[in-house]
N, C-alpha and C positions, 0 to 999 in steps of 0.2 A: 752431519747434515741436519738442516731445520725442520722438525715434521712439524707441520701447521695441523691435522688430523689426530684427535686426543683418544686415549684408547681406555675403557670402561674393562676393569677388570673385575668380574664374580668371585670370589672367594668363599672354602669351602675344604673339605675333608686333603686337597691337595695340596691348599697354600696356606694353612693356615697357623704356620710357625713365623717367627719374627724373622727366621735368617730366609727363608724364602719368597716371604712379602716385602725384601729388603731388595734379593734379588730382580723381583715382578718390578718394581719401583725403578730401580736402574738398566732394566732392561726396557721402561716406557710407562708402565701404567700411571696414568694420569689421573683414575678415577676411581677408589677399589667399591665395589658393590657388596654390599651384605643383602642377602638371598633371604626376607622373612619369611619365606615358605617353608623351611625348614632352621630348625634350632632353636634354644630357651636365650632368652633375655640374655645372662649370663656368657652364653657363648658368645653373642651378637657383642655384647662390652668387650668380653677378651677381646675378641677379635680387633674391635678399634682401638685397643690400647696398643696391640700389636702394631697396626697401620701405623699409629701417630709415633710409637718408637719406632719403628724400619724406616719412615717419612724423614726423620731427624737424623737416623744413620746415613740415610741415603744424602742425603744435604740439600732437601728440598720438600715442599709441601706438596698433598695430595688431597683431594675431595673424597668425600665419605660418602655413600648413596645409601640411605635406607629404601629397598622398596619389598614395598608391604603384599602382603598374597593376594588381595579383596577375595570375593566371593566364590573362588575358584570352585567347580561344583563336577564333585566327583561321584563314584560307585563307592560303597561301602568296601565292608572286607569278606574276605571267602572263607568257608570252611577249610580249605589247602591252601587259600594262598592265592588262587589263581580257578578260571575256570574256562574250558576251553568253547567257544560259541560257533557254530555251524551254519554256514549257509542254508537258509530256508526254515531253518529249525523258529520256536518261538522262544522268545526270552521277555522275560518279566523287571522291572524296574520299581521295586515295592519299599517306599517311605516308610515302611514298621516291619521291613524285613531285618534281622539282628546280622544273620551270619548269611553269605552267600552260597549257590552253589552253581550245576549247570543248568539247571531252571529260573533262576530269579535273583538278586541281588538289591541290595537295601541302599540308600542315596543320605547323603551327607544335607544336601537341602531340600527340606522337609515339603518346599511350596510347590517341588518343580514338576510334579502333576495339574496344578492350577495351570502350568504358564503355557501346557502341550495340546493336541488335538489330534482328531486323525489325523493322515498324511504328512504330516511333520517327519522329517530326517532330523536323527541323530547324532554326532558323529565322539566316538571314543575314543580315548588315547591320541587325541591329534589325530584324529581320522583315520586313525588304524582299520579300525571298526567302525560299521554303518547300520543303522538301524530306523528301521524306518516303523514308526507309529500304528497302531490297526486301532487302537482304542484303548481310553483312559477311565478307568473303574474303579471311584476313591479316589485312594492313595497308589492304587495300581498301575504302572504306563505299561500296555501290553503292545509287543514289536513283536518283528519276524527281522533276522539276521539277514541282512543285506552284502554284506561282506564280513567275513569270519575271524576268528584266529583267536589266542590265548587273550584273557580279561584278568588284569591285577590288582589286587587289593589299592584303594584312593585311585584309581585313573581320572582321569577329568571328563567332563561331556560337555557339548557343544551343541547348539541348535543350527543347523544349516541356515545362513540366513540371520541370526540374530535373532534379539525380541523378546529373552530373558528379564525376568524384571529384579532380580536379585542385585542391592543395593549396591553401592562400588564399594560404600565402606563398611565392615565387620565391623563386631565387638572387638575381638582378635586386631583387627587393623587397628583402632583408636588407641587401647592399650600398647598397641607397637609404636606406632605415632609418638607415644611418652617416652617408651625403652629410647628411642631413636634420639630423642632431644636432648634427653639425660647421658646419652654417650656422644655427643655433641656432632651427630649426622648436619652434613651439608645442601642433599638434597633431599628430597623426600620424592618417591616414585611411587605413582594410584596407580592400580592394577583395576583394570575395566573399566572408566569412568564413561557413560554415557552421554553426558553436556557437560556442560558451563558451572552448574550449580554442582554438581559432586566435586569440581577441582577447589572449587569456592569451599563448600564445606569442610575438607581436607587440607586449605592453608590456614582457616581460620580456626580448628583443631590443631595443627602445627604450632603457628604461632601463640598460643594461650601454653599449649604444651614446654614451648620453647623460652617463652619470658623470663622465667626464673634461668635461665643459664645465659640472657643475652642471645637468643638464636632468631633469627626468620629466616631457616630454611628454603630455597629454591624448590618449588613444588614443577615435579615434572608431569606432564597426563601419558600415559602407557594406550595408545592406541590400538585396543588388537578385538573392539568388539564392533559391528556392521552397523549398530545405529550409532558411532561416536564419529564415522564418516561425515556423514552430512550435517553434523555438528561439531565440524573440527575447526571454522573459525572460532566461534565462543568459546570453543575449549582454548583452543592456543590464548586467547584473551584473557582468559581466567588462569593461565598456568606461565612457569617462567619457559619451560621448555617441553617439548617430548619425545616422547619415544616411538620408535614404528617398530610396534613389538610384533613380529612378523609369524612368530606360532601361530597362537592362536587366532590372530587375523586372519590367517590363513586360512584356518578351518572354518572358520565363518564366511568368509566370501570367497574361497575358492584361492588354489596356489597360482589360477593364471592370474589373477586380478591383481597380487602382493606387487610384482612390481613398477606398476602402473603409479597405484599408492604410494607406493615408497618414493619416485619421484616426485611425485606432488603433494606429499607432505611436506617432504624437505623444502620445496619450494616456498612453500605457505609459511611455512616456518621462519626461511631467512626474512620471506618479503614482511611478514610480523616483528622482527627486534627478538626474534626467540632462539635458543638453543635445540637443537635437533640430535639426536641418536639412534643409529643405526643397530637392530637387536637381532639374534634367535639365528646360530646354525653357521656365523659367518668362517667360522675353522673346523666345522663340526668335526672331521676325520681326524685332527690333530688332539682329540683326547684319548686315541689311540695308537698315532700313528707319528713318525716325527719331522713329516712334511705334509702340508695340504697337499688339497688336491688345482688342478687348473682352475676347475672351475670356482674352488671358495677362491683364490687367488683373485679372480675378475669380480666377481660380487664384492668383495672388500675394495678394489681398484674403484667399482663404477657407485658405488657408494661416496666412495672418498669424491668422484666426478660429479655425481650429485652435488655434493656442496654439503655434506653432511659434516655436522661438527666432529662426531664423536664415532667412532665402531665400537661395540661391544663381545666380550667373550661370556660365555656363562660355564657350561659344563667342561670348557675348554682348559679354564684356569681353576675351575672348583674341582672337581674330582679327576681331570685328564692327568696322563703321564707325564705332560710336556708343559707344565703351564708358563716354562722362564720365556722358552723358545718359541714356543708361542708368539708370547707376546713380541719378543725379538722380531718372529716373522713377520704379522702382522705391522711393524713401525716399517718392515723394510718396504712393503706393499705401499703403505701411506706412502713413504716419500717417494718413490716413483711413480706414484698416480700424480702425485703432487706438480712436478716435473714437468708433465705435459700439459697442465691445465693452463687454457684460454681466460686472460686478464678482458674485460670487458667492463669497467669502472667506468667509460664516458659516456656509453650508452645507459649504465646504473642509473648514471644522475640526471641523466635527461628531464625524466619525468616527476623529480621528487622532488617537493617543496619541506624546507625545515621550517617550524615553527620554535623552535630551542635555539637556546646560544650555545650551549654544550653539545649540541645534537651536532651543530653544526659546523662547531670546530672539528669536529670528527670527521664529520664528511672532508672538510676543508683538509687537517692533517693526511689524508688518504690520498687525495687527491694531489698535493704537493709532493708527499715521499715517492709515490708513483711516478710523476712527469721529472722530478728532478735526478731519480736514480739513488733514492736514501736506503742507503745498509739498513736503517730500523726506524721505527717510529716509538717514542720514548713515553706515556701518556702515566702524568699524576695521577692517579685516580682513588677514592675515598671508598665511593659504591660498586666502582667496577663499571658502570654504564658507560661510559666514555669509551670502554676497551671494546664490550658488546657492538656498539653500534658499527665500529670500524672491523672487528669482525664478519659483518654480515657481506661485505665482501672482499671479493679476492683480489691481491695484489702482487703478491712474492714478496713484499717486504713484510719483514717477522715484526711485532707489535710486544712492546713489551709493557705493561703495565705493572706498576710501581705504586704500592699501596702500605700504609702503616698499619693496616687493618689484615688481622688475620684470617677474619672469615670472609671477608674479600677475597684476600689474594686465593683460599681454596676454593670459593664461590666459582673465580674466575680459570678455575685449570680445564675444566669443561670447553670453554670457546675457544672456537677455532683460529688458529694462527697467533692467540694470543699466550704470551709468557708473563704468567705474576711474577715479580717478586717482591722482597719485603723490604722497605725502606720506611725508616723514622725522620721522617719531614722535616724542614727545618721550618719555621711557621716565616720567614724569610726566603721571597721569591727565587732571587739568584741564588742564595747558598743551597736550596732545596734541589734547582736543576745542577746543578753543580755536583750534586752527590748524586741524582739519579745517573747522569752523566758517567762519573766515576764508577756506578754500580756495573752500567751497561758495560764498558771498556774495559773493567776489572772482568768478569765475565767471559770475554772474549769473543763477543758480539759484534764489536766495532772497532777501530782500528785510527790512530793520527791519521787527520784529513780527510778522515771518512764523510761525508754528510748525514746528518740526523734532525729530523723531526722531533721537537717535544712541545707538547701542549701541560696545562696546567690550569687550575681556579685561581682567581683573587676575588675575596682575601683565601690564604692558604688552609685548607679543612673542612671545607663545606663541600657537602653531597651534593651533587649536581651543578657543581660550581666550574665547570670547565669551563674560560673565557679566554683563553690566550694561546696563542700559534705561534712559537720559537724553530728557525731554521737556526742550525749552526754545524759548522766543521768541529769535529774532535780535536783538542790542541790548541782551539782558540779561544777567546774569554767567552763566555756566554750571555 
C-alpha cells in the first residue's frame, strides 16, 4: 500500500549497526536523524556511512538530518549524581557553583541570572520540576521548590513563558554545522531559533560550510520556544521546512496549548510551499514496550490528518527495544489515517493566483490526475520544486518524481506523497519521458492502460524549468 506520510527516524545506541539501519530502511524510514546532542563527530560519520550503505542494501535512498543541540540550558552536575528537591524547601541555581548538591547546583549558561527576576517560573526536566524565583543575587538565582522530585546531572530549564536570550546558535553548533556537511547531511535542523534572522544566519553558515562538497542543505526551524510563535511566518520564510518540536514547546507555553499549535503550524506551513514535521513522544511507550498505546495510535493518526508531511520517532528508534516494529507500526498508522482523508483540491485553488509557469504546471498536473482518475503523476524534476509544490496538497494520487540529481532525489524523501527516484535524463524530450515511463511500470506503480500524468522542462536540465503537461495511457506512444 502507498504511504504518502514520510517517517523521521532518530538513530542512536539502538540502531546503530548497518544490518539494523537496513532493516529501519525497509521497514519505512524515510529520513534517519542524527541527534547532535549527544556523540563525537566521529560517531555522527559512522553513523552516515552506515545510513548510505544500508540506503544502497535496501535499494533506495534516504535523507540524512543533522540537528544541532543550540543553546539547550541545563543544571550542572551533582556530587551523587542526582539531588533530591522538596517542596517548599529553597534551592539555589549558582553560575560558579562546580559540583551540586541538595542546596544549590551550578548552570551550563553562565548569563541566565541576567535573563531572570522575581516571580519568574522555572520549569526542569520538562517540567518535571517547578521553581519559582524569590530573588536573583549576582550570579545566584535563589527559588523555593514548587513541585519536587529527584534533580540529574545536565537536566534542561525552561522559563514559563519564554524570553531567554541565549542565542540559537553555539559554538558547538557551528562547528556541528561543518561535521554535518563533511558527512554530506541533507537537512540541517536549528534548535530554538527565535526569528527569521537566526534561520538566515544558520543556512548561510551551512552553505559556506557545505560549498566545498557541493551541498545547500535544506535548513529546517525547530519550533519549541514562545517567542518563535508570533514570529513563525518570517521563520517559515527564512527556512525550507519545520518542525513542531513539541517538548519543549510544551513547557514553555503549556501542554494545553501544543495542540492548537501544532495544527496551525502545519497549516502555515502547507499554505507557505514548506515541509512540516511532526516531533517529541509520538510512540513514546514503544521504547519499552512492543505496541503503543491508543492514544500515541490517534496523535500519529490526527497528525498524519493535519497534513503533516513527516512523523518523527526519537527515543523510540535511538535507544527503544523495538525500533524495526516501530517504525513498521507507525507506516501502518500512516496508511490508515491516509485512507480516510477528505480530497478538497477545488476549493484549494479557488483562491490562488500563480505567478510561475512551473508553479503552475504543478497546480495544472494536480488538478488533471485528480478529475481524470490518474494511477500517478510522473514530474521531471532537477530541484525537486515541481514535486514540493504538488505536494502541498492532497489528492490520493502518489507523485513520483524523477530526478538525475542525487541530492534532489534525498532532498525530496521528506515531502509528502511524493516518491524520488533516480533517472539519467536523456537531454531528448520524448526518450527522457519514455524512460521515466519505463522506470514508473518497471516499478510497479502502473500498469498497461493505466492513465498517467507527466510534466517536464524544455530545454531538458534546467532548475525550475518545468513548462509542459503530458497525459498518456501506459502502452501507448508518448
Amino acid at each position: 500500500m502507498h504511504r504518502a506520510t514520510k517517517i523521521v527516524a532518530t538513530i542512536g545506541p539502538a540502531s546503530s549497526t548497518q544490518e539494523i539501519l537496513q532493516q529501519m530502511i525497509e521497514a519505512g524510514a524515510d529520513v534517519v536523524r542524527l541527534n547532535f546532542s549527544h556523540g563525537t563527530a566521529d560517531d555522527h560519520r559512522q553513523r552516515a556511512e552506515f545510513v548510505r550503505a544500508a540506503a544502497r542494501q535496501a535499494g533506495r535512498e534516504v535523507g540524512i538530518m543533522a540537528d544541532l543541540q543550540g543553546p539547550k540550558i541545563r543544571v550542572g552536575k551533582f556530587e551523587n549524581g542526582k539531588a533530591t528537591l522538596v517542596v517548599g524547601n529553597t534551592f539555589i541555581l549558582d553560575a560558579d557553583c562546580e559540583l551540586g548538591n541538595e542546596e544549590r547546583v551550578g548552570l551550563d549558561y553562565k548569563d541566565l541570572p541576567r535573563d531572570l527576576k522575581a516571580g519568574d517560573t522555572l520549569l526542569l526536566n520538562d517540567g518535571l520540576i517547578v521553581l519559582s524565583v524569590q530573588r536573583v543575587i549576582g550570579n545566584e538565582i535563589h527559588t523555593v521548590v514548587k513541585i519536587g522530585g529527584d534533580l540529574s546531572n545536565n537536566k534542561g530549564i525552561n522559563r514559563q513563558g519564554g524570553g531567554l536570550t541565549a542565542p540559537a546558535l553555539t559554538a558547538k553548533d557551528m562547528e556541528d554545522i561543518r561535521t554535518a556537511m563533511s558527512l554530506g547531511a541533507d537537512y540541517v535542523a536549528v534548535s530554538f531559533p527565535k526569528n527569521a534572522t537566526d534561520m538566515e544566519m544558520a543556512r548561510q553558515l551551512a552553505n559556506i560550510a557545505g560549498a566545498p562538497y557541493g551541498i545547500k542543505p535544506k535548513m529546517i526551524a525547530k519550533i519549541e520556544r514562545a517567542e518563535a510563535i508570533p514570529a513563525l511566518q518570517g521563520i517559515l520564510e527564512a527556512s525550507d521546512g519545520i518542525m513542531v518540536a513539541r517538548g519543549d514547546l510544551a513547557v514553555e507555553v503549556g501542554n494545553a496549548a501544543v495542540p492548537a499549535l501544532q495544527k496551525r503550524m502545519i497549516k502555515m506551513a502547507r499554505e507557505a510551499n514548506k515541509f512540516v514535521i511532526t516531533a517529541t513522544q509520538m510512540m513514546e511507550s514503544m521504547i519499552n514496550a512492543p505496541v503503543p498505546t491508543r492514544a500515541e495510535v490517534s496523535d500519529v493518526a490526527n497528525a498524519v490528518l493535519d497534513g503533516t508531511d513527516a512523523v518523527m520517532l526519537s527515543a523510540e528508534s535511538a535507544a527503544g527495544k523495538y525500533p524495526v516494529q516501530t517504525i513498521e507500526t507507525m507506516a501502518a498508522i500512516c496508511v490508515e489515517a491516509e485512507k480516510s482523508e477528505h480530497v478538497e483540491l477545488d476549493k484549494d485553488f479557488l483562491d490562488r493566483t500563480f505567478t510561475r509557469i512551473d508553479q503552475s504546471i504543478a497546480m495544472g498536473a494536480l488538478f488533471t490526475a485528480y478529475h481524470l482518475g490518474a494511477k500517478a503523476i510522473v514530474a521531471l524534476t532537477e530541484s525537486g520544486s515541481t514535486a514540493l509544490w504538488m505536494s502541498r496538497h492532497w489528492t490520493h494520487v502518489p507523485i513520483f518524481a524523477l530526478t538525475p540529481r542525487e541530492g534532489s532525489e534525498r532532498a525530496m524523501q521528506i515531502y509528502r506523497n511524493v516518491n524520488p527516484l533516480h533517472l539519467d535524463t536523456s537531454s531528448d524530450r520524448d526518450i527522457a519521458l519514455q524512460q521515466a515511463l519505463e522506470v514508473v511500470v518497471g516499478k510497479g506503480y502502473a500498469a498497461r492502460g493505466d492513465m498517467v500524468v507527466l510534466t517536464v522542462g524544455e530545454p531538458m536540465g534546467q532548475a525550475g524549468g518545468t513548462n509542459t503537461l503530458k497525459i498518456v495511457r501506459v502502452g501507448e506512444p508518448v
